[in-house]
C-alpha positions as CSV (number, residue, x, y, z in Angstrom):
1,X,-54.1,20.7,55.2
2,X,-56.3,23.6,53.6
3,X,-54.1,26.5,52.4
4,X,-55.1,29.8,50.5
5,X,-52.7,30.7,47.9
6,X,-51.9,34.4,47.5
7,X,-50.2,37.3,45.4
8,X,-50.1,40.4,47.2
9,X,-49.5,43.4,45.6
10,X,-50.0,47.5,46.9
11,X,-49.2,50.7,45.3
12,X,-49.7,50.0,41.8
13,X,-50.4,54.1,41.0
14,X,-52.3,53.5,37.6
15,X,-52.4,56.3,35.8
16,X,-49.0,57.6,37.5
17,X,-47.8,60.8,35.5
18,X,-44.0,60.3,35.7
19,X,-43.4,64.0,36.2
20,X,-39.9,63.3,37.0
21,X,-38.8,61.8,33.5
22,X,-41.2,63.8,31.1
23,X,-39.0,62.5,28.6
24,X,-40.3,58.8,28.8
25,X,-43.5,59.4,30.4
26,X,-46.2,58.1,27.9
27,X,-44.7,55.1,27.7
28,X,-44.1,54.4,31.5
29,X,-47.5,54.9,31.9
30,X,-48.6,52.6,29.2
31,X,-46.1,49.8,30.6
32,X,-47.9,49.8,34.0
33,X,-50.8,47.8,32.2
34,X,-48.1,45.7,31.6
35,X,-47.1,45.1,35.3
36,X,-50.6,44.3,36.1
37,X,-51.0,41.5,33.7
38,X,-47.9,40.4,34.7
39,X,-49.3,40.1,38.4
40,X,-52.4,38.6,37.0
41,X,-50.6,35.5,35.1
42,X,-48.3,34.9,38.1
43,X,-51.4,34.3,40.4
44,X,-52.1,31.7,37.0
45,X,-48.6,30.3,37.6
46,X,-49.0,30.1,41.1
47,X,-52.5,28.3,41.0
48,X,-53.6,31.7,43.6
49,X,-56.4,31.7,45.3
50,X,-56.6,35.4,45.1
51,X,-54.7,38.4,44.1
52,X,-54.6,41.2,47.1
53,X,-53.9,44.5,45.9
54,X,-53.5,46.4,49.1
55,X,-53.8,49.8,49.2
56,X,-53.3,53.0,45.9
57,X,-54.0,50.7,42.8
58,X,-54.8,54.3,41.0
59,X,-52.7,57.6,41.6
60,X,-55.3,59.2,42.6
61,X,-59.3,59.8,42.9
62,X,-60.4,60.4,39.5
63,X,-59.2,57.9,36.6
64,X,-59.5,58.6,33.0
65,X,-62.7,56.7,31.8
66,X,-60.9,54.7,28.7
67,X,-58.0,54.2,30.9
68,X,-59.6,52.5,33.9
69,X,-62.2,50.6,31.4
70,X,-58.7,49.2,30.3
71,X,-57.7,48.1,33.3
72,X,-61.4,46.4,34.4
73,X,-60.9,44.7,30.7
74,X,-57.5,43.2,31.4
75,X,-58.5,41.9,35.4
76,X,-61.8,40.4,33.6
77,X,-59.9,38.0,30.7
78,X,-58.5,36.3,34.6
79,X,-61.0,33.8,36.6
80,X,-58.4,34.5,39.8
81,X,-60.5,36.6,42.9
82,X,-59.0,40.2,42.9
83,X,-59.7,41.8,46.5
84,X,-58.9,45.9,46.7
85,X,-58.4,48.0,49.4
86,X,-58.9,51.6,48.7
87,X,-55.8,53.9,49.7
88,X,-54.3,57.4,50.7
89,X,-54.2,58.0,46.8
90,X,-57.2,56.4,45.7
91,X,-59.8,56.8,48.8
92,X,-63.3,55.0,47.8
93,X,-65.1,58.7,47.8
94,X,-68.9,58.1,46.4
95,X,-67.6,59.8,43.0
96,X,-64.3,57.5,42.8
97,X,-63.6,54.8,40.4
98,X,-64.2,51.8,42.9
99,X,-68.0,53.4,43.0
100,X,-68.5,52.1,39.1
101,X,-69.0,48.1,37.8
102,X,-66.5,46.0,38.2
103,X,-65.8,42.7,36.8
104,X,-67.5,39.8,38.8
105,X,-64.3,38.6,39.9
106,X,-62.9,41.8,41.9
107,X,-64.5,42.7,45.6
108,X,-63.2,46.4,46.9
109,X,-63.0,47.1,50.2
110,X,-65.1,50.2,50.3
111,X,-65.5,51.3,53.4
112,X,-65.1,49.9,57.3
113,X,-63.7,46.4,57.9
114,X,-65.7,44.0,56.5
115,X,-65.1,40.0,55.3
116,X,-65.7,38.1,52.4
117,X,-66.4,33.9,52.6
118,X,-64.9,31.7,50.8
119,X,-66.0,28.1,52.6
120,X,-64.5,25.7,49.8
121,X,-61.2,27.5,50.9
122,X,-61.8,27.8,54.4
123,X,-60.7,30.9,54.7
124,X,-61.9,34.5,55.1
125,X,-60.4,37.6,53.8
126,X,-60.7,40.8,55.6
127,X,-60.4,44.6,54.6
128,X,-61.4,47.9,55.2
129,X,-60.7,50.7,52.4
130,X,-60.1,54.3,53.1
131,X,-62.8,56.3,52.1
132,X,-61.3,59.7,52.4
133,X,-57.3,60.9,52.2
134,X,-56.6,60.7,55.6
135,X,-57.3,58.5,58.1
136,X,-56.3,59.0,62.2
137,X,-57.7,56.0,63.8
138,X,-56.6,52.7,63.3
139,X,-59.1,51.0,60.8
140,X,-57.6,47.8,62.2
141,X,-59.8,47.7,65.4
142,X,-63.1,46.2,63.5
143,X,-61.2,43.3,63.0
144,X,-62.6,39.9,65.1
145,X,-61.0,36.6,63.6
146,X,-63.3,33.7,63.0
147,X,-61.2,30.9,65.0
148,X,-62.5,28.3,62.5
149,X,-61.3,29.7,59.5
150,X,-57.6,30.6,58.0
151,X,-57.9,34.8,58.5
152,X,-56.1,37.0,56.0
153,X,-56.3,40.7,56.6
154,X,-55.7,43.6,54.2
155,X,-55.0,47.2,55.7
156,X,-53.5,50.1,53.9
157,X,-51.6,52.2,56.4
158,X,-48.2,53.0,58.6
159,X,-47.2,50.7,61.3
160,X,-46.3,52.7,64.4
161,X,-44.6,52.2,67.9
162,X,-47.6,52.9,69.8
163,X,-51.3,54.5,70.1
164,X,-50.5,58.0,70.2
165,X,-49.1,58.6,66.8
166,X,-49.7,61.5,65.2
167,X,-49.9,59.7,61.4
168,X,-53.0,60.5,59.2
169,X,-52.5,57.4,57.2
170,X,-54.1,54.9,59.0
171,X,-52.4,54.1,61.8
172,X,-51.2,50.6,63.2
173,X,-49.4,49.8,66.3
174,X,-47.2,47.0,65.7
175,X,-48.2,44.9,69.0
176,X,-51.9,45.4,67.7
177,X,-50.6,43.4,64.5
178,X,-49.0,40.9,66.1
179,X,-52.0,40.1,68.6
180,X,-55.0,40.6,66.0
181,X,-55.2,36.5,65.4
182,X,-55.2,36.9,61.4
183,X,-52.9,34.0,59.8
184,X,-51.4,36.8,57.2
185,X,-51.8,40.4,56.9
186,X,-51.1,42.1,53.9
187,X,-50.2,45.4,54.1
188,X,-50.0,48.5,51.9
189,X,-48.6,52.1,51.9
190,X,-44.6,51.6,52.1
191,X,-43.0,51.4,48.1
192,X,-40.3,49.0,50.1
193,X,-40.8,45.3,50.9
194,X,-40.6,44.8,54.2
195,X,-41.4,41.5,55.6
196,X,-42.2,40.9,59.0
197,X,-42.5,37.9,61.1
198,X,-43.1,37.4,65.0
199,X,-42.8,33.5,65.7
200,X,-45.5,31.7,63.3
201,X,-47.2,35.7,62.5
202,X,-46.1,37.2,59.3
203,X,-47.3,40.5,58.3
204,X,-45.6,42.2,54.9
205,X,-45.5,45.3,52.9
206,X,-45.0,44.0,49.4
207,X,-43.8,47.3,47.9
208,X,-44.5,48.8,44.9
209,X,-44.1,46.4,41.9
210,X,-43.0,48.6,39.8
211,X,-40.6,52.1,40.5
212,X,-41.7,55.4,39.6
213,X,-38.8,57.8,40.0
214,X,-35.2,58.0,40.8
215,X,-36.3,57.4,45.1
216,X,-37.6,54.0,44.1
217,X,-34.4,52.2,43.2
218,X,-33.8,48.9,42.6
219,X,-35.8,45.5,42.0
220,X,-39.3,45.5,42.3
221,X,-41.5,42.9,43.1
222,X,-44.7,41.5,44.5
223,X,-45.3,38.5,47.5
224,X,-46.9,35.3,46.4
225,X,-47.1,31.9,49.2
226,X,-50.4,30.8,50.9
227,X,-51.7,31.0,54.6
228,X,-53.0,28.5,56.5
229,X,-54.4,28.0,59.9
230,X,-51.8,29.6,62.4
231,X,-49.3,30.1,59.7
232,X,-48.1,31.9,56.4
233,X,-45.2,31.4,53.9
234,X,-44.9,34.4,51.9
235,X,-41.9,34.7,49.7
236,X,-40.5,38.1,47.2
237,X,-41.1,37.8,43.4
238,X,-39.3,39.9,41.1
239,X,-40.6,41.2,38.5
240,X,-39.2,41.4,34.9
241,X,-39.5,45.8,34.6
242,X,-37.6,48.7,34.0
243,X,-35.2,49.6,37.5
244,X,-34.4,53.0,38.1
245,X,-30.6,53.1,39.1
246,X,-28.3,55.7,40.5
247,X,-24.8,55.3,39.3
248,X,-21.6,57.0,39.2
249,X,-19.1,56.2,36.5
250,X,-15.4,57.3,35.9
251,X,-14.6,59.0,32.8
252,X,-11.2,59.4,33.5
253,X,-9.0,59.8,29.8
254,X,-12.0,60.5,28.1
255,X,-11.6,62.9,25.2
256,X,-14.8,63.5,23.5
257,X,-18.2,62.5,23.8
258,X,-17.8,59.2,21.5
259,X,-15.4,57.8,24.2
260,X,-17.6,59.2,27.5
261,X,-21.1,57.7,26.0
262,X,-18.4,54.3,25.3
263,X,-17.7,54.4,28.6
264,X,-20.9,54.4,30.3
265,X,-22.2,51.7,28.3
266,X,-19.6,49.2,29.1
267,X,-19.9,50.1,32.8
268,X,-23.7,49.5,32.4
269,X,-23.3,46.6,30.3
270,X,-20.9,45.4,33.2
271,X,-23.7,45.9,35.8
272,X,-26.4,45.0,34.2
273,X,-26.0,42.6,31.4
274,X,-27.7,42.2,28.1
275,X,-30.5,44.0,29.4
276,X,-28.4,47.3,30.6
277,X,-30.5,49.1,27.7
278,X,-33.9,48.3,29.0
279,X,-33.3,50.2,32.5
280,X,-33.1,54.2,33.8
281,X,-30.2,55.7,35.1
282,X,-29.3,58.7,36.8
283,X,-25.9,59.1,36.3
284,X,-22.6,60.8,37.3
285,X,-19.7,61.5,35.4
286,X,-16.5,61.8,37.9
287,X,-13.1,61.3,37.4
288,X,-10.8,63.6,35.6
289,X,-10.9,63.8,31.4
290,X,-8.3,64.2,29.2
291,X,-6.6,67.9,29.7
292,X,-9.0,70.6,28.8
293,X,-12.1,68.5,27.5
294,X,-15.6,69.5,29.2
295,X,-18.0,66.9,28.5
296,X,-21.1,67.7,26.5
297,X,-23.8,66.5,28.4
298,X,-26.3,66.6,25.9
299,X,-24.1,64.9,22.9
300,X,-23.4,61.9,24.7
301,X,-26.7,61.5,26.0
302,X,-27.8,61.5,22.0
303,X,-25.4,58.7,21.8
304,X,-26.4,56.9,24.7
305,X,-29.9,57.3,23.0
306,X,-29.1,55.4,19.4
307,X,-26.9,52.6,21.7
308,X,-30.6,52.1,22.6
309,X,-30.4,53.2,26.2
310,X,-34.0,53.6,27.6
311,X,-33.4,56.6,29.5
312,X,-30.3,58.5,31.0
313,X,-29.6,61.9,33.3
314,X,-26.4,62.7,33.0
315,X,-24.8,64.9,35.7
316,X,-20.9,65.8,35.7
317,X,-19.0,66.3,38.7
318,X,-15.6,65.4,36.7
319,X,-12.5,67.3,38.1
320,X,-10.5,68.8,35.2
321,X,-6.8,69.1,35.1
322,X,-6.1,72.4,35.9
323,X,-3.6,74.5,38.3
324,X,-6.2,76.6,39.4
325,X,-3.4,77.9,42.4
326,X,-1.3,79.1,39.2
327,X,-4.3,80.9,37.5
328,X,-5.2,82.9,40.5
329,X,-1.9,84.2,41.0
330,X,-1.6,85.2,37.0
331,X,-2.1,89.0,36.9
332,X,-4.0,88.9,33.8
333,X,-7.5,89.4,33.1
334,X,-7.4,85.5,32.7
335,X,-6.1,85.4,36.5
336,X,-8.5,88.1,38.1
337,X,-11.6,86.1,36.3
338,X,-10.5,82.8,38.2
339,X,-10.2,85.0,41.8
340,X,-13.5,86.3,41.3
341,X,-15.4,83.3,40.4
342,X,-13.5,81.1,43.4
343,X,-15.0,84.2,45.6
344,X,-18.4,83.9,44.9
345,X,-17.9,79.5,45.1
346,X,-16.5,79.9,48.4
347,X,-19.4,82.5,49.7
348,X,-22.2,79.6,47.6
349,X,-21.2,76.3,48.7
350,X,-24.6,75.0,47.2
351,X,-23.5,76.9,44.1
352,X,-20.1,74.9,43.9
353,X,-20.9,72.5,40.8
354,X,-22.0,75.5,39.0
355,X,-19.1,77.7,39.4
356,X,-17.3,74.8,38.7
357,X,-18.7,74.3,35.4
358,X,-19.0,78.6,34.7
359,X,-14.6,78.2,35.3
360,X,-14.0,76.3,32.9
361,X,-16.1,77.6,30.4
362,X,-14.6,81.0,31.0
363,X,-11.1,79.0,30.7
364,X,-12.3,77.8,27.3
365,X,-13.0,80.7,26.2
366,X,-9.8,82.3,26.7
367,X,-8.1,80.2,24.8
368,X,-11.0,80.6,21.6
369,X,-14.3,79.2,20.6
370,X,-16.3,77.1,23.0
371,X,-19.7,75.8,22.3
372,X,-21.7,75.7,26.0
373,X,-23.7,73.0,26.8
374,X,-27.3,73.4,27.5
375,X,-27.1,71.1,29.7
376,X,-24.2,72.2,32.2
């Protein structure tokens, strides 16, 4: 039986600014060359056929001329066929990136749907790239099968219900997947893998490989399996990057910022392993400290930062151990400060965590001396 082995990949975003952890940004973006030669030498591992890269390799139009020299560099030191279909981000305009030489092994889908032979394989592989950033009507209607070979389709674009969606990304009903006689379809646009199969036809988003921000949680991955004639096997690969977590750890006892950043990194270390370090957390403090203590947000971060922890936001929503009841009914200047900041936290409920923090604070200083955090 003749198979074609695949990878499929989608929504690399090269050149991704990582605007939401400025912090850590220069090296996120230099570690998504990483990911990509990662990709390459599993489709080495996995004998591939071809590597299908389905949709927003690039964050956008216009790529940095060293940058995407770098990338054409690494694809070229691999023999494996590398088929691109332009996306939403990266739309093959006649001044974009995909209009330059490319290595003799990649083909880009450029423009309408269009196939590419490869008779030793007996297969064909179908795409049909975006050419601007947007794109109403279905670019999946070009697409005729040829019943003698195995038929694998790229498309960049949203699966919907029905024809009268109102999407500008390339539109695809569902049922026009499922009857469109391709043996696999590889799909980009969604950062999630989603897999879906309909008797013997599988059709899969294979997510982003690698996250990009604190909405892209979890394992990333790509798809690697083979087609055949009538069928497809198609199974999730993890790869070995940085996962963005959300967490929430109790810091209940604590006492100063030694203990708190102690705390978090045996939680993590719990979680995560060995390689707790490696990852990026957004993470909040609850729980109740030891009487009076208001964490310092930016002290423990510091020594989350030389326990080698990669990245860390640090957000407390800790409840302290006080009788704010008592402290409104005191008839001191102490008591009349607690009234008026509960009034203006009950009339703010979005304001709540910050009144929170501006009642203590005020507490502290009451009682003497208190250095605020910046990062309350």
């Amino acid at each position: 039986m003749t198979t074609f082995n695949m990878v499929h990949t989608s929504d690399l975003h090269l050149g991704s600014l990582f605007s939401s952890t400025p912090e850590v940004a220069e090296q996120l973006k230099k570690e998504q060359t990483d990911t990509l030669k990662q990709i390459l030498d599993l489709c080495t591992e996995n004998k591939a056929d071809a590597l299908l890269i389905a949709g927003d390799m690039f964050d956008s139009m216009k790529v940095e001329s060293a940058y995407l020299d770098e990338i054409k560099r690494i694809i070229s030191h691999y023999t494996v066929r590398v088929f691109i279909t332009p996306g939403l981000h990266d739309p093959a305009t006649p001044d974009s990136c995909y209009n330059t030489e490319w290595p003799q092994n990649v083909h880009i889908f450029r423009g309408g749907m269009e196939k590419v032979e490869i008779p030793e394989k007996n297969t064909c592989v179908w795409g049909a790239g975006f050419t601007r950033t947007h794109c109403e009507e279905s670019l999946l209607k070009d697409f005729t099968p040829v019943s003698s070979r195995i038929n694998v389709l790229m498309l960049y674009g949203e699966l919907v219900d029905d024809h009268h969606s109102d999407s500008h990304c390339n539109p695809i009903p569902i049922e026009d997947v499922v009857n469109c006689g391709a043996d696999y379809v590889a799909l980009g646009h969604s950062h999630t893998y989603e897999h879906y199969d309909n008797n013997e036809m599988i059709f899969c988003y294979s997510g982003t490989p690698s996250g990009r921000g604190f909405d892209e949680t979890g394992e990333k991955g790509v798809l690697c399996g083979y087609a055949a004639k009538g069928f497809a096997r198609m199974t999730f690969s993890a790869l070995d990057g940085r996962v963005y977590s959300h967490e929430k750890i109790d810091v209940s006892g604590c006492e100063d910022s030694s203990q708190f950043a102690d705390r978090i990194i045996s939680v993590l270390r719990d979680r995560y392993g060995e390689k707790f370090s490696y990852n990026l957390y957004d993470i909040y403090l609850i729980g109740t400290p030891a009487s009076g203590v208001i964490p310092s947000l930016s002290e423990i971060n510091v020594l989350l930062g030389e326990s080698s922890v990669f990245y860390a936001r640090l957000t407390d929503v800790t409840s302290p151990t006080v009788d704010f009841e008592l402290l409104m009914n005191d008839g001191t200047l102490k008591g009349a400060f607690v009234r008026k900041l509960f009034e203006k936290k009950q009339s703010d409920s979005r304001g709540e965590y910050k009144y929170m923090r501006a009642l203590l604070y005020g507490l502290s200083a009451f009682e003497g001396d208190v250095n605020i955090d910046e990062d309350y």
